[in-house]
C-alpha positions as CSV (number, residue, x, y, z in Angstrom):
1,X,-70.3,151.5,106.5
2,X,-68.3,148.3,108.2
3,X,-65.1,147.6,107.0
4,X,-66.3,144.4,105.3
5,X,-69.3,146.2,103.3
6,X,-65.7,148.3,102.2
7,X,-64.0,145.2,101.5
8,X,-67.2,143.5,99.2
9,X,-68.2,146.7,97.8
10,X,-64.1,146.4,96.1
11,X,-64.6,143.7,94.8
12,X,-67.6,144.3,93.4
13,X,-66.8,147.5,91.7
14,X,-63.7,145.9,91.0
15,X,-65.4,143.8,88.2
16,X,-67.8,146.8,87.4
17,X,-70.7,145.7,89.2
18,X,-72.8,148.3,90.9
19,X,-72.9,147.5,94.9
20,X,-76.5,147.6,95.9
21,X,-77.5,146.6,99.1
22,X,-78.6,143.0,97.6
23,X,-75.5,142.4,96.1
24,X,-73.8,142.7,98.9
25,X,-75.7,141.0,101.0
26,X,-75.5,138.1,98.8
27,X,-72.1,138.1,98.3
28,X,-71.5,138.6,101.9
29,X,-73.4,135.0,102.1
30,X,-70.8,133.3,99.9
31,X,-68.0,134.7,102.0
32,X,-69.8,133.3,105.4
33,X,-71.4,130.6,104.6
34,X,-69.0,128.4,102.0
35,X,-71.1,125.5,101.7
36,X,-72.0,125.6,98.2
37,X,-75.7,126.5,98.3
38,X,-78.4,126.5,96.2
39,X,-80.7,129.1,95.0
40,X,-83.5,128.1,97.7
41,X,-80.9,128.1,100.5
42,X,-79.8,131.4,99.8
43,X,-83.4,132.7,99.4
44,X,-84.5,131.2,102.8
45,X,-81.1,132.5,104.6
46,X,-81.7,136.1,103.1
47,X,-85.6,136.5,103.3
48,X,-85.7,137.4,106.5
49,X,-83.2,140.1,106.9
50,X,-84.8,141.4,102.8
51,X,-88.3,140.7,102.6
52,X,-89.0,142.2,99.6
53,X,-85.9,140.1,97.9
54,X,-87.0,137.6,95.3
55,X,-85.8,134.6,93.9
56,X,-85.5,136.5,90.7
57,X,-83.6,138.6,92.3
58,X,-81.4,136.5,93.5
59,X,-81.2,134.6,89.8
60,X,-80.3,137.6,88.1
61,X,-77.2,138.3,90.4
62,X,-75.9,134.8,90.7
63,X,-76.1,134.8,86.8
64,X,-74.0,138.1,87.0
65,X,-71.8,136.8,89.2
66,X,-71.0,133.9,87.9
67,X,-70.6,135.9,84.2
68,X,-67.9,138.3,85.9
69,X,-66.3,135.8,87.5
70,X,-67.0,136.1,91.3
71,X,-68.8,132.9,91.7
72,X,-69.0,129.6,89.5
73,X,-71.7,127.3,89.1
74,X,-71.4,123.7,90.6
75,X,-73.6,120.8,89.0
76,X,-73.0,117.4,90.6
77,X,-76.2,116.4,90.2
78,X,-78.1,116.8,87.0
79,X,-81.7,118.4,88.9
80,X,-79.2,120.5,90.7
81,X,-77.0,123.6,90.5
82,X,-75.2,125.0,93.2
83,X,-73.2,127.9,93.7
84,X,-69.5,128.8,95.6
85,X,-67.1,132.0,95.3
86,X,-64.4,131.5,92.0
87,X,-61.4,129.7,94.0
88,X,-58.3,128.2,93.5
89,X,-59.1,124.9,91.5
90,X,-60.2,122.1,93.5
91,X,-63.0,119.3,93.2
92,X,-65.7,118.3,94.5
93,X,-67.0,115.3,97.0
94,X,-70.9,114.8,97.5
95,X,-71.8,112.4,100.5
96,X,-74.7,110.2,99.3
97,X,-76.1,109.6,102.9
98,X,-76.0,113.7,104.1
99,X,-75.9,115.3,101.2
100,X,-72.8,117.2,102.2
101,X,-70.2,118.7,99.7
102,X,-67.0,118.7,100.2
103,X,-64.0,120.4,98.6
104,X,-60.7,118.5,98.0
105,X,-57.6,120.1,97.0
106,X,-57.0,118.9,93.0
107,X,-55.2,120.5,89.9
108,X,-57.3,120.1,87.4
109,X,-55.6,122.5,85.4
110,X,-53.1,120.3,85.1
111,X,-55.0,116.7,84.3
112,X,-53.8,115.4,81.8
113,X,-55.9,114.6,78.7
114,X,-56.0,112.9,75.5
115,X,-57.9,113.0,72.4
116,X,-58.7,116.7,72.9
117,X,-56.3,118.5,71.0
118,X,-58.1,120.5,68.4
119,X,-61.2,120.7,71.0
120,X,-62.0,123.9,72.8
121,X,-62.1,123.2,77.1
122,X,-64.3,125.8,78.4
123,X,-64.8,124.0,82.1
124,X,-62.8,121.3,84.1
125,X,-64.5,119.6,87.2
126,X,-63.7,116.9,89.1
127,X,-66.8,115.3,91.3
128,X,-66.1,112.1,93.5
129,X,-69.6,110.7,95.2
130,X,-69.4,108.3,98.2
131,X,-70.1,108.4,102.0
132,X,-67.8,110.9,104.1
133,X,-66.3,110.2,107.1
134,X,-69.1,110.9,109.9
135,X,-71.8,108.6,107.8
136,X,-69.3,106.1,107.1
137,X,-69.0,106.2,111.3
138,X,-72.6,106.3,111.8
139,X,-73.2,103.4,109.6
140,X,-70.4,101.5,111.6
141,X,-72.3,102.3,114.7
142,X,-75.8,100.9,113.4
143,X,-74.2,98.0,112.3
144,X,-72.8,97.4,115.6
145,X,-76.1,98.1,117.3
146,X,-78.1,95.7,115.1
147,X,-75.1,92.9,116.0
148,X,-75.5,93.5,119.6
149,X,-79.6,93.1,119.3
């Protein structure tokens, strides 16, 4: 077995999860592909190398996952949940022209709040939405073209 099946098989039996070969393929996916997917991504990126994985399959395990800690749910939009490995705290930045997410470095740990005091905080997030930097340029450049014309 490659070093890096070693490596994800650890950390799963590390939080007493049994390392099939789905498992680690999907974690394997988080570790290569960062880009905070979504159930359908990960099921079109892993069907063809598993064609007899399922979505349920894959709903099951992210829902293990995410209950032992390896990977945490993102919702920035309310039709959508996507998915990224457990990190250092950070937030989030969703491009409304692309689509793209973005991570920015932010302690939200350490945000400070008022009013909460006898409440119980299960989840902090921080979600900016605007246009990142290459659709903020390719507007600039259509604007410029429609100028010149």
């Amino acid at each position: 077995m490659e070093q890096k099946y070693l490596n994800l098989s650890t950390k799963l039996e590390e939080k007493e999860i049994r390392p099939t070969h789905q498992r680690l393929k999907l974690l394997e996916y988080f570790y290569e592909h960062p880009n905070h997917p979504t159930v359908d991504d990960i099921f079109r990126a892993l069907k063809p190398h598993m064609p007899t994985m399922t979505k349920a399959t894959i709903y099951n395990n992210l829902k293990l996952f995410v209950q032992k800690g390896i990977i945490v749910e993102v919702h920035i939009e309310d039709n959508e949940v996507r998915y990224e490995l457990a990190v250092k705290s950070h937030g989030h930045f969703k491009c409304i022209d692309c689509g793209t997410i973005y991570d920015f470095g932010a302690e939200i740990d350490e945000l400070p709040t008022t009013g909460l005091d006898e409440f119980q905080i299960d989840n902090k997030n921080v979600y900016f939405r605007g246009v990142c930097p290459k659709c903020l340029s390719k507007r600039n450049n259509e604007k410029v073209k429609g100028e010149k014309s």
